[in-house]
FISEVO-623880 format. One record per residue (C-alpha): residue number from 1; residue in three letters; x, y, z. Coordinates in steps of 0.5 Angstrom, whole numbers. Layout:
% residues N
   num   residu       x       y       z
   NUM      Ala       X       Y       Z
...
% end
This chain:
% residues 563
   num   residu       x       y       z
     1      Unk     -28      39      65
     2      Unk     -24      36      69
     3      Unk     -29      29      70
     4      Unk     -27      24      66
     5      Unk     -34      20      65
     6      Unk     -36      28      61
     7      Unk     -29      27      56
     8      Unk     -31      20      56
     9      Unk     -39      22      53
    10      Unk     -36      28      49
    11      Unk     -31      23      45
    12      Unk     -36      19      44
    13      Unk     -41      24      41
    14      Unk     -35      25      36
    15      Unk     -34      18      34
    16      Unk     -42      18      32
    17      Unk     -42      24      29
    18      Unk     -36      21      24
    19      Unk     -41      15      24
    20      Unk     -47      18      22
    21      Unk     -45      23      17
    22      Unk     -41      17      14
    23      Unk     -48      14      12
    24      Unk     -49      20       7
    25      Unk     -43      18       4
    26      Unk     -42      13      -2
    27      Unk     -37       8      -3
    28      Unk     -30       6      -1
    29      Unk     -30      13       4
    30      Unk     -35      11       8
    31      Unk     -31       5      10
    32      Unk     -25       8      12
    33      Unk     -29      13      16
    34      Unk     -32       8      20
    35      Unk     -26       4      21
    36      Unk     -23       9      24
    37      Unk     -28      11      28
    38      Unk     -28       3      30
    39      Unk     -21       4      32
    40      Unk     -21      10      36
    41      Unk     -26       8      40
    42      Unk     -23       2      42
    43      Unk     -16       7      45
    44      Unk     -20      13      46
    45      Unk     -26       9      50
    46      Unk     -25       3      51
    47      Unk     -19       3      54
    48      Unk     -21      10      59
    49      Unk     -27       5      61
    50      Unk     -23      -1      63
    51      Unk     -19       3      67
    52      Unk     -24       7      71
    53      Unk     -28       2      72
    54      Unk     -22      -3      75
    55      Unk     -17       1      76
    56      Unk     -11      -4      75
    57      Unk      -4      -4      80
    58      Unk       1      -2      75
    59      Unk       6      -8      73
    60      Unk      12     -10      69
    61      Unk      10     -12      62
    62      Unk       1     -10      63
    63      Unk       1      -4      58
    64      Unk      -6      -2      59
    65      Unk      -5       0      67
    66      Unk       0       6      65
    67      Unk       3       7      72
    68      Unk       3      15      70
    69      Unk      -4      15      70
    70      Unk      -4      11      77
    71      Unk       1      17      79
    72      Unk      -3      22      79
    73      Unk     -10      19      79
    74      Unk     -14      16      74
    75      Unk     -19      21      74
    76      Unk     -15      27      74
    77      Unk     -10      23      68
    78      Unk     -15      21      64
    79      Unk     -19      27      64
    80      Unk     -13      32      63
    81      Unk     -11      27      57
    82      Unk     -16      26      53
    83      Unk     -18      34      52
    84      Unk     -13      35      45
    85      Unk     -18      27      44
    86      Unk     -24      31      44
    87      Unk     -21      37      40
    88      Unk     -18      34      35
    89      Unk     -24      28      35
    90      Unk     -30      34      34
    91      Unk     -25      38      30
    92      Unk     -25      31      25
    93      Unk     -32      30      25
    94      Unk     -34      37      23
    95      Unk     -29      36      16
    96      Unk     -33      30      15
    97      Unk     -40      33      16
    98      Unk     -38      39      11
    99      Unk     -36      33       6
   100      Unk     -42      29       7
   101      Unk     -46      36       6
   102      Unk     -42      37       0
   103      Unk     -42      31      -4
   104      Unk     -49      30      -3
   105      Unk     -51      37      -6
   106      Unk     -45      36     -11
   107      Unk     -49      37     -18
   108      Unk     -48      31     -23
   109      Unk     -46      27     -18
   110      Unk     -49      20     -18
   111      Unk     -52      17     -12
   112      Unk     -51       9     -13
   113      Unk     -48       6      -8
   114      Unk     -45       1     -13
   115      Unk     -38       6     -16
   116      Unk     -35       1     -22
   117      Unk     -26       2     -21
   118      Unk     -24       4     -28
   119      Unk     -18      -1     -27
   120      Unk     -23      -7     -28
   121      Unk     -23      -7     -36
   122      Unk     -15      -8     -35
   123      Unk     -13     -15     -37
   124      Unk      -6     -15     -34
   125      Unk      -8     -13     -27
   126      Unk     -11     -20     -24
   127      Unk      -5     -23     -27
   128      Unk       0     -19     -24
   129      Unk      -4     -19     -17
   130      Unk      -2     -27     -18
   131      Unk       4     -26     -20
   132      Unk       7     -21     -14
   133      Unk       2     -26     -10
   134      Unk       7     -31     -11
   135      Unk      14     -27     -10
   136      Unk      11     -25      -3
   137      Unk       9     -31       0
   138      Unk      16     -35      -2
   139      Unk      19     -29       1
   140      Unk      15     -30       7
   141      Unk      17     -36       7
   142      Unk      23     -35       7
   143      Unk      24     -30      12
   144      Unk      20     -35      17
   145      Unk      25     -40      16
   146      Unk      30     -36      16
   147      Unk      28     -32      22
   148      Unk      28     -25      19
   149      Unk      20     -23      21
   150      Unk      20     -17      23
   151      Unk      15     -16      29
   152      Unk      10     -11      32
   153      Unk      14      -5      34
   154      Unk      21      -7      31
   155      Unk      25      -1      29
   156      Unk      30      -5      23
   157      Unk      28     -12      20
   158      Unk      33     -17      21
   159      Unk      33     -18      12
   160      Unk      31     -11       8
   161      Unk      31     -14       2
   162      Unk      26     -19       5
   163      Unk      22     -15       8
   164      Unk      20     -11       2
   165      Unk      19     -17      -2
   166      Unk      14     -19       3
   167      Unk      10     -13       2
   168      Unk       8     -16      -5
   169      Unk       4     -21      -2
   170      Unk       1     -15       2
   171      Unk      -1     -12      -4
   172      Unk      -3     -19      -9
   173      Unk      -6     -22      -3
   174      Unk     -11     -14      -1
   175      Unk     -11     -13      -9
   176      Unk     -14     -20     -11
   177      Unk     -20     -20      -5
   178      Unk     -22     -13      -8
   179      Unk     -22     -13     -16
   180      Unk     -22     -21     -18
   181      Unk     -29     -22     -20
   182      Unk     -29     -29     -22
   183      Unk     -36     -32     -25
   184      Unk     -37     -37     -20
   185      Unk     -39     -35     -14
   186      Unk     -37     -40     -10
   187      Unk     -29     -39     -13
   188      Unk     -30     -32     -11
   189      Unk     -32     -35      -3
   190      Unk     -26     -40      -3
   191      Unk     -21     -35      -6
   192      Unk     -23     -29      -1
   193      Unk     -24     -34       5
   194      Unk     -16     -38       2
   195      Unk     -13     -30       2
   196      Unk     -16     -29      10
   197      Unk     -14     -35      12
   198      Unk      -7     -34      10
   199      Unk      -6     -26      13
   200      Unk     -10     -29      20
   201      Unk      -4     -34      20
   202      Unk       2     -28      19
   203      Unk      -1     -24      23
   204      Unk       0     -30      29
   205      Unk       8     -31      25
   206      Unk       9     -23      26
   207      Unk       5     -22      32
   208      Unk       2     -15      28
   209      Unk      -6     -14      28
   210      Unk      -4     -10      22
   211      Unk      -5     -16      16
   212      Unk     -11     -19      20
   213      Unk     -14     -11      20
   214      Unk     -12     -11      13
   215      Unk     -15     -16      10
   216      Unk     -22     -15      13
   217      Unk     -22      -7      11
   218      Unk     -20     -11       4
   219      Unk     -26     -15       4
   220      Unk     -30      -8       6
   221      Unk     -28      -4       1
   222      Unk     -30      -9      -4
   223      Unk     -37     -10      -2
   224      Unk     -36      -2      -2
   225      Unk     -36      -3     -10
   226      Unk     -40      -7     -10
   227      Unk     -46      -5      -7
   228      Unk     -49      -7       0
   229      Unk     -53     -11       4
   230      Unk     -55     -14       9
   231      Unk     -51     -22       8
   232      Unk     -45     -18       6
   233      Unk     -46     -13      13
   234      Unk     -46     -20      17
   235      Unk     -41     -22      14
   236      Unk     -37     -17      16
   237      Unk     -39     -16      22
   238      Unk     -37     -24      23
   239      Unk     -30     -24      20
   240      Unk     -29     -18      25
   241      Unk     -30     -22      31
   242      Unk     -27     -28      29
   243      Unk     -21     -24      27
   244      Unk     -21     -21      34
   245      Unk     -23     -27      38
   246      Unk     -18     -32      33
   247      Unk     -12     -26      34
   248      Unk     -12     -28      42
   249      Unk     -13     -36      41
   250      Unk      -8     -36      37
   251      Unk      -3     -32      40
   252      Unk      -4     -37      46
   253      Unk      -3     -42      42
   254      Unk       5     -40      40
   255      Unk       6     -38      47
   256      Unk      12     -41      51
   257      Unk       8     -45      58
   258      Unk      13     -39      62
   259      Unk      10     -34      57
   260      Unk       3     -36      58
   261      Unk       3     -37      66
   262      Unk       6     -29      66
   263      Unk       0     -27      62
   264      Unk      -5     -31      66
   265      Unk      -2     -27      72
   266      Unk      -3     -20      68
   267      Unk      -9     -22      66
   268      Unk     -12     -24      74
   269      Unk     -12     -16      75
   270      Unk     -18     -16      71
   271      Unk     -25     -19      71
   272      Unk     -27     -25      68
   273      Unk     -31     -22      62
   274      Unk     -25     -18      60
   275      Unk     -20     -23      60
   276      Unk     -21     -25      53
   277      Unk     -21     -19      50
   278      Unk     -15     -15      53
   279      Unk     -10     -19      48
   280      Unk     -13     -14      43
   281      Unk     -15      -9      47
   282      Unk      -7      -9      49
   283      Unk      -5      -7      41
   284      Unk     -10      -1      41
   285      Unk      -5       3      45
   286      Unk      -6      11      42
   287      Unk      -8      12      49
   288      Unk      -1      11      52
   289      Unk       2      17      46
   290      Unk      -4      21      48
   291      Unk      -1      21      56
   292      Unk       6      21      52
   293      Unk       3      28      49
   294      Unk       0      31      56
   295      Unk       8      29      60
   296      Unk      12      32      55
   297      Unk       9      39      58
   298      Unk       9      44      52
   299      Unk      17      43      51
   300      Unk      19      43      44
   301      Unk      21      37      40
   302      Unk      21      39      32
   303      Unk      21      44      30
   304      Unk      15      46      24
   305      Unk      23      46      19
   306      Unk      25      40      21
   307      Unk      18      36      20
   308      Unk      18      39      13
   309      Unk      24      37      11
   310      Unk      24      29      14
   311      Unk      17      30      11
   312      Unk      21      31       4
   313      Unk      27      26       6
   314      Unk      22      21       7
   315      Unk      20      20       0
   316      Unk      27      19      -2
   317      Unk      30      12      -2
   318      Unk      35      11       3
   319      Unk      40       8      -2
   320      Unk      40      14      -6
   321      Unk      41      19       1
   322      Unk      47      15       3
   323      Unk      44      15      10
   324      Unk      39      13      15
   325      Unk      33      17      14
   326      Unk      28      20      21
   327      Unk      25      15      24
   328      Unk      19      19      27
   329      Unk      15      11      31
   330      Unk      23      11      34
   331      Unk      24      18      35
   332      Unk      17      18      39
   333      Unk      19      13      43
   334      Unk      26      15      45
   335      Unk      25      23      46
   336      Unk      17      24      47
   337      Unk      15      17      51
   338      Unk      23      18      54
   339      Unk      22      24      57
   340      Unk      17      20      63
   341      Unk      19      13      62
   342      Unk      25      10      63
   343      Unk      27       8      55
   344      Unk      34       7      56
   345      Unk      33      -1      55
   346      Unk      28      -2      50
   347      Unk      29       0      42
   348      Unk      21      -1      39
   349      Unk      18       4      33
   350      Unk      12       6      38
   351      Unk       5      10      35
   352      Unk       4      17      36
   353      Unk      -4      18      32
   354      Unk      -5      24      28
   355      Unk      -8      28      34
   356      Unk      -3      27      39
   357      Unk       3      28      34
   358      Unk      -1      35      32
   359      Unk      -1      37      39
   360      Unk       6      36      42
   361      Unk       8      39      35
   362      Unk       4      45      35
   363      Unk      -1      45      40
   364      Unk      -9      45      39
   365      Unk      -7      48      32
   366      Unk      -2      44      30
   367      Unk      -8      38      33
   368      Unk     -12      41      28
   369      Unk      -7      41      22
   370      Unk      -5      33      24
   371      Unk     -14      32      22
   372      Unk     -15      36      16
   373      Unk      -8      31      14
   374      Unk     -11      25      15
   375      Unk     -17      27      13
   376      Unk     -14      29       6
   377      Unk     -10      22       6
   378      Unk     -17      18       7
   379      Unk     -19      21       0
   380      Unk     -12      20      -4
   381      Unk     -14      13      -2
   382      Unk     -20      14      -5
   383      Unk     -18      17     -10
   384      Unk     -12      13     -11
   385      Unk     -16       6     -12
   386      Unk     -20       8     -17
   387      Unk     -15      10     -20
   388      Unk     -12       6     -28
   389      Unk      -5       6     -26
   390      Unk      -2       0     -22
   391      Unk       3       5     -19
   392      Unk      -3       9     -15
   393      Unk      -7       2     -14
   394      Unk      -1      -1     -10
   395      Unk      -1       5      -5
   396      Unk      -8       4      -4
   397      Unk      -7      -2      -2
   398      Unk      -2       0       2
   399      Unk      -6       5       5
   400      Unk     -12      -1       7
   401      Unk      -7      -5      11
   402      Unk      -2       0      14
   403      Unk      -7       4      19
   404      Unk      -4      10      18
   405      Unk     -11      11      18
   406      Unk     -12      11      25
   407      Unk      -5      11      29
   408      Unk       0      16      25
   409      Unk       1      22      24
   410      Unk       4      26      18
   411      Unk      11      25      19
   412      Unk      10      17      20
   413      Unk       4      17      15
   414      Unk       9      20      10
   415      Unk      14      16      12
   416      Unk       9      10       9
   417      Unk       8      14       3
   418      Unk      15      13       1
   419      Unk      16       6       2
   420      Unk       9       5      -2
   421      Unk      12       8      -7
   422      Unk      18       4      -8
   423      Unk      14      -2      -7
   424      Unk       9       1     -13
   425      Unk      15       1     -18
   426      Unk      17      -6     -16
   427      Unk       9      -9     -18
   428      Unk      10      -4     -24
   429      Unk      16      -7     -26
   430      Unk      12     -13     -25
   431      Unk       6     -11     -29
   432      Unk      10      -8     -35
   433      Unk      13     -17     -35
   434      Unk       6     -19     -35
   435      Unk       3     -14     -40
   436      Unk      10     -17     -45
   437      Unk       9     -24     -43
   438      Unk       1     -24     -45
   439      Unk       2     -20     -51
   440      Unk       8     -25     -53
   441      Unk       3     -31     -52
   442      Unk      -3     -29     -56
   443      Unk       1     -26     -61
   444      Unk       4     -32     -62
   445      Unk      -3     -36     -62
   446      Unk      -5     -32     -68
   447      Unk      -3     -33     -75
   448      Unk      -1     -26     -79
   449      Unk      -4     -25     -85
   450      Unk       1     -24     -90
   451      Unk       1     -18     -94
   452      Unk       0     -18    -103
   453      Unk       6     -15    -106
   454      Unk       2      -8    -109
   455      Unk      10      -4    -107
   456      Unk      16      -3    -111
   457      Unk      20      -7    -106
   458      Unk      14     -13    -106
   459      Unk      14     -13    -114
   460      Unk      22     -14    -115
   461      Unk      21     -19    -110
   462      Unk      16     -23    -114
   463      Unk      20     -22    -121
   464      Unk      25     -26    -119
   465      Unk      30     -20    -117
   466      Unk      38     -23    -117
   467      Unk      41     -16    -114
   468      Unk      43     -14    -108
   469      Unk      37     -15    -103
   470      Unk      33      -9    -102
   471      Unk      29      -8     -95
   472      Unk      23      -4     -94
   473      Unk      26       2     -93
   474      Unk      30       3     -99
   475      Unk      37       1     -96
   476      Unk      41      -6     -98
   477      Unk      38     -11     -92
   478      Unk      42     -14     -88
   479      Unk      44     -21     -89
   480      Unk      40     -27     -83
   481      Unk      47     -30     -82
   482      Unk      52     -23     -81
   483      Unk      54     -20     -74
   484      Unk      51     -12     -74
   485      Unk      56      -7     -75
   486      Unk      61     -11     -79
   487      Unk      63      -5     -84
   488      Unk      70      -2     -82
   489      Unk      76      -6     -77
   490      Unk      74     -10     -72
   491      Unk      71      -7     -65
   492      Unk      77      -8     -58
   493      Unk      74      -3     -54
   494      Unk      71     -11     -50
   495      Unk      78     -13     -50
   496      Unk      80     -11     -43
   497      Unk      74     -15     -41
   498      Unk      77     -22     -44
   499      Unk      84     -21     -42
   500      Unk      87     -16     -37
   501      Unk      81     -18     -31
   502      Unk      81     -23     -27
   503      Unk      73     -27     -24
   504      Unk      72     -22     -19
   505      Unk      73     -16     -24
   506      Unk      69     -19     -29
   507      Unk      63     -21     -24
   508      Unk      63     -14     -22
   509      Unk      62     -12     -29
   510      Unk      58     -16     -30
   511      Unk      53     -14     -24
   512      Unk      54      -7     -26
   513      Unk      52      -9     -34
   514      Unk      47     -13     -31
   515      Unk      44      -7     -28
   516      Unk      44      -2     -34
   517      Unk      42      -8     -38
   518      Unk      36      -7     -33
   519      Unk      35       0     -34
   520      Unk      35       1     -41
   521      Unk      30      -6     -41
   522      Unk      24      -2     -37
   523      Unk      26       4     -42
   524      Unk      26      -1     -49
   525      Unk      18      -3     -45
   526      Unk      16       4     -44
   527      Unk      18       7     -50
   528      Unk      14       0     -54
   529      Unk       8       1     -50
   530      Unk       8       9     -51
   531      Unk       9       7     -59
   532      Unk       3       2     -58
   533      Unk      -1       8     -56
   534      Unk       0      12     -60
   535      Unk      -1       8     -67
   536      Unk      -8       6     -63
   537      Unk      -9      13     -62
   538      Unk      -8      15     -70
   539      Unk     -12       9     -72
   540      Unk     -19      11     -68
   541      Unk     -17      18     -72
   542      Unk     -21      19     -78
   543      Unk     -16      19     -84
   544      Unk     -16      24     -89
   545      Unk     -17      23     -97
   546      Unk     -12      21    -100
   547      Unk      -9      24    -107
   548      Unk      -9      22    -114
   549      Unk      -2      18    -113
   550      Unk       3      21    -119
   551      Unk       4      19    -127
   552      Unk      10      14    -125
   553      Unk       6      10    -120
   554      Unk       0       9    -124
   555      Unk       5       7    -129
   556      Unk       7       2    -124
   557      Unk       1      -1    -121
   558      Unk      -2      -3    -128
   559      Unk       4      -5    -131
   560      Unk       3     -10    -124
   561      Unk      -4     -10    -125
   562      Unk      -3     -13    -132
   563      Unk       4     -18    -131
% end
C-alpha cells in the first residue's frame, strides 16, 4: 500500500468509474459528474505523476514541489497522502454507480437525452438575465477602475458592495449561454462566443480559473438540454483547450518583465513539454490540502458542534449577525496547512476539497459523509436548474461557476450557498422589475374595451345623474383634484420633519424612508402578482350557473332595456 504508482492506478480506476456510470445518466448530472472527474484528475493524477517523474527541488514561489512531500520523500508522501483519495474517490463512485443503476430502472422515466427546463415558457426570465447582465459588467468596470477586484485566493474584497454586484454578471452571463435560445443560429453562436470572450477576459483581470471553468461548464450544461452531438462534443472539447491554453498566454502577457523572468527560472526545473502546462496545473492545488490533511496527524481541528452551527450561520447575512462570520478557506489555511507551513505572513482563503475536509473532521467516516454531501449538492444543482423560480435558478447558476463541485467541502460549500442565496433575492428583485415594466408596457400598447353601462351605477351615470358621484362600490367617489384623507384637521405628525431638523437629520430620515419605501414596494409587487394568480386561477375554474336574479332587478334591466 505504500507504493505510489498502485494509489496512482486505484484513483484512476475511481475517476473512470465515475466517468462510465456517468454515460448511463441523462442530462445536466452527467455534465457535472464528468467535470469533477476531469478536475480531480488534474490534483489527484497529474500532479502525483509530475512530481514522481521530475522530482522537482522545492523553491520559494513553485507550489507544485510541496517541500513536505520532498522531506519525507515522494514516494512515501505521495502514497501516504493519497490513501483518504483513494476512499473517498471509490466511496463517490460506488454512489454514482447506484444512482446510475437507479435512475435507469426508475419506472416512468424517459430516457431522452433532451430534458426541456420548465423556466423556458417564462417570458420575464431572458430579459431579466440582460438586465442583471448589465448591472455586473458596469460593476466590474467599476471595480477594475477602481482596483477593488478581488483575486484568486483573497480572504476580504477591497469594495463588498462591489463584489457582490459583480456576481450578477456571474449569474446573467452563465443564465444567457444556458437558456437563450434565439431563432438564428448564428446570433446564438455570436452571443454565446461575446459571453466566453468576456469571462476569459475577467478570469485574466482577477487571475481566477473560476469564471473561464465556469463559462465552458455553462456551455456544456446547454448542450446537455439540448441534446448531444459529435459538433457539440468537439466543441467543447475545443473551448476546453483553448480556455486552458489561453489562461497561460494571457496570464504571460500581463506579467511584470520581473514576474516573467522568476517564472521562467520556476518553470526551468521542469521538462520542456510540461512548461506550457504548469501555469494551470498550478491552480489545481487540492493535493497540497491532501498533505495539509495527512500533516495535521489526527489532532482535532472542529468539533462536529461547531461544523453545524458555522454551517447554519453561514446562510445568515453578516449585516444581521453583527459580526464576522467563519471563514472555513481562511480557517484551513491558518490553522490546518499552519500547523506544517509557516503561515504567519501570508493571509489567503485556500481549498480544502470535500475528501480532505472529511478527513481531517472525522477520519474515513467523516470522508465518507464529505462524498455523500457533495454528492447530494450536484443533484440540488440539477434540480435547482429545472427549477420555475428565478431564486433556484440563480443558485444553479451559482453553483456552475464556483466549484464547489470539486475543491469545497461542506462548511465552504455552504458558505457559498449563503452568499448565492442573497445574490437570488437581488436578481429576484430584478426579475420582480422587469415583470412590472413588460406588464406596464403591453398594458399600455393594448386599448381596453370599454364596458356597456347594464348596472345601477352605469344607468344613473347615462341619465345625466346631477347628485353626489357615486363610485362602483356604492361609497361617494373621491374627486381627481382632492388630497386623500381631507375629512377632519389637518395632519402634524410631519412637522418635525420641516421644522426642528437640520440637512443632516432630514437626509437620515429619508434614508431610512427610503428603505421602508422599499420594503413595503416588494410587498405591494408580491401581493400584485399573488392577486394575478389567483384571479387567473378562478377564471380557468368553470363557473357556476347563475340564479334567476330578483323581481327588482328585472324591473331595472327593462326599464333599461326599454329607455
Amino acid at each position: 500500500m505504500n507504493n505510489p504508482e498502485f494509489q496512482i492506478l486505484l484513483v484512476i480506476g475511481a475517476l473512470a468509474t465515475i466517468v462510465i456510470a456517468a454515460m448511463y445518466v441523462h442530462g445536466i448530472a452527467r455534465v457535472f459528474l464528468i467535470a469533477q472527474a476531469a478536475y480531480w484528475s488534474l490534483s489527484y493524477v497529474a500532479r502525483p505523476i509530475v512530481l514522481l517523474l521530475v522530482r522537482p527541488q522545492p523553491r520559494f514561489g513553485d507550489s507544485i514541489a510541496d517541500p513536505r512531500l520532498a522531506t519525507i520523500g515522494y514516494d512515501h508522501g505521495i502514497a501516504m497522502v493519497l490513501r483518504p483519495v483513494v476512499f473517498g474517490l471509490w466511496v463517490y463512485a460506488i454512489i454514482v454507480v447506484a444512482y446510475a443503476v437507479w435512475i435507469r430502472h426508475r419506472p416512468g422515466r424517459a430516457r431522452d437525452v433532451c430534458v426541456p427546463v420548465r423556466s423556458a415558457d417564462d417570458a420575464n426570465l431572458i430579459p431579466t438575465l440582460w438586465t442583471i447582465y448589465a448591472i455586473g459588467v458596469l460593476g466590474r468596470v467599476v471595480s477594475y477602475a477602481t482596483g477593488s477586484t478581488a483575486s484568486a485566493g483573497q480572504t476580504q474584497s477591497p469594495n463588498p458592495i462591489l463584489s457582490f454586484v459583480t456576481l450578477m454578471a456571474v449569474i446573467g452571463a452563465l443564465g444567457l449561454i444556458v437558456f437563450y435560445r434565439p431563432a438564428n443560429r448564428r446570433a446564438t453562436i455570436a452571443v454565446i462566443g461575446a459571453l466566453t470572450v468576456m469571462e476569459l477576459m475577467w478570469t485574466v483581470a482577477i487571475e481566477s480559473k473560476t469564471p473561464i471553468m465556469g463559462a465552458a461548464l455553462a456551455i456544456a450544461v446547454r448542450f446537455a438540454l439540448t441534446g448531444w452531438s459529435r459538433i457539440k462534443v468537439v466543441a467543447i472539447a475545443v473551448i476546453s483547450v483553448l480556455g486552458i491554453a489561453a489562461f497561460g498566454w494571457l496570464q504571460a502577457i500581463k506579467a511584470s518583465a520581473l514576474a516573467k523572468a522568476q517564472s521562467e527560472i520556476l518553470d526551468a526545473n521542469y521538462p520542456a513539454a510540461m512548461q506550457p502546462f504548469l501555469s494551470i496545473l498550478r491552480r489545481f492545488d487540492l493535493l497540497e490540502a491532501a498533505t495539509d490533511s495527512y500533516y495535521l496527524g489526527g489532532r482535532p481541528w472542529l468539533t462536529l458542534s461547531d461544523v453545524a452551527h458555522h454551517a447554519l450561520i453561514s446562510m445568515v447575512p453578516e449585516q444581521l449577525l453583527g459580526t464576522s462570520k467563519f471563514q472555513s478557506g481562511t480557517a484551513w489555511a491558518i490553522e490546518v496547512r499552519g500547523s506544517s507551513v509557516d503561515m504567519t505572513r501570508v493571509s489567503v482563503s485556500l481549498a480544502e476539497g470535500n475528501i480532505n475536509e472529511g478527513f481531517v473532521l472525522g477520519g474515513y467516516p467523516g470522508v465518507a459523509v464529505g462524498v455523500i454531501f457533495t454528492f447530494a449538492l450536484v443533484l440540488a444543482g440539477v434540480r435547482a436548474l429545472h427549477s420555475r423560480h428565478i431564486i433556484p435558478i440563480s443558485m444553479g447558476l451559482m453553483l456552475i461557476e464556483v466549484p464547489v463541485f470539486f475543491e469545497r467541502g461542506i462548511l465552504g460549500s455552504m458558505e457559498l450557498l449563503g452568499k448565492s442565496l442573497q445574490v437570488a433575492i437581488l436578481v429576484w428583485i430584478v426579475y420582480l422589475l422587469v415583470g412590472e415594466y413588460r406588464r406596464r408596457t403591453e398594458g399600455s400598447s393594448k386599448q381596453l374595451p370599454q364596458e356597456s353601462p347594464h348596472t345601477l351605477v352605469g344607468a344613473a351615470r347615462s341619465k345625466g345623474w346631477s347628485g353626489t358621484s357615486i363610485s362602483p362600490i356604492g361609497m361617494p367617489a373621491q374627486s381627481a383634484i382632492t388630497p386623500p384623507f381631507t375629512v377632519g384637521p389637518r395632519r402634524t405628525r410631519a412637522a418635525p420633519v420641516f421644522f426642528d431638523r437640520g440637512i443632516l437629520s432630514r437626509m437620515e430620515l429619508l434614508g431610512k424612508s427610503l428603505q421602508v419605501a422599499i420594503l413595503v414596494w416588494i410587498v405591494y409587487l408580491l401581493v400584485g402578482k399573488h392577486r394575478r394568480r389567483t384571479e387567473g386561477s378562478s377564471k380557468q375554474k368553470p363557473q357556476k350557473p347563475q340564479e334567476p336574479p330578483h323581481r327588482e332587478i328585472a324591473l331595472v334591466g327593462a326599464t333599461l332595456s326599454k329607455g
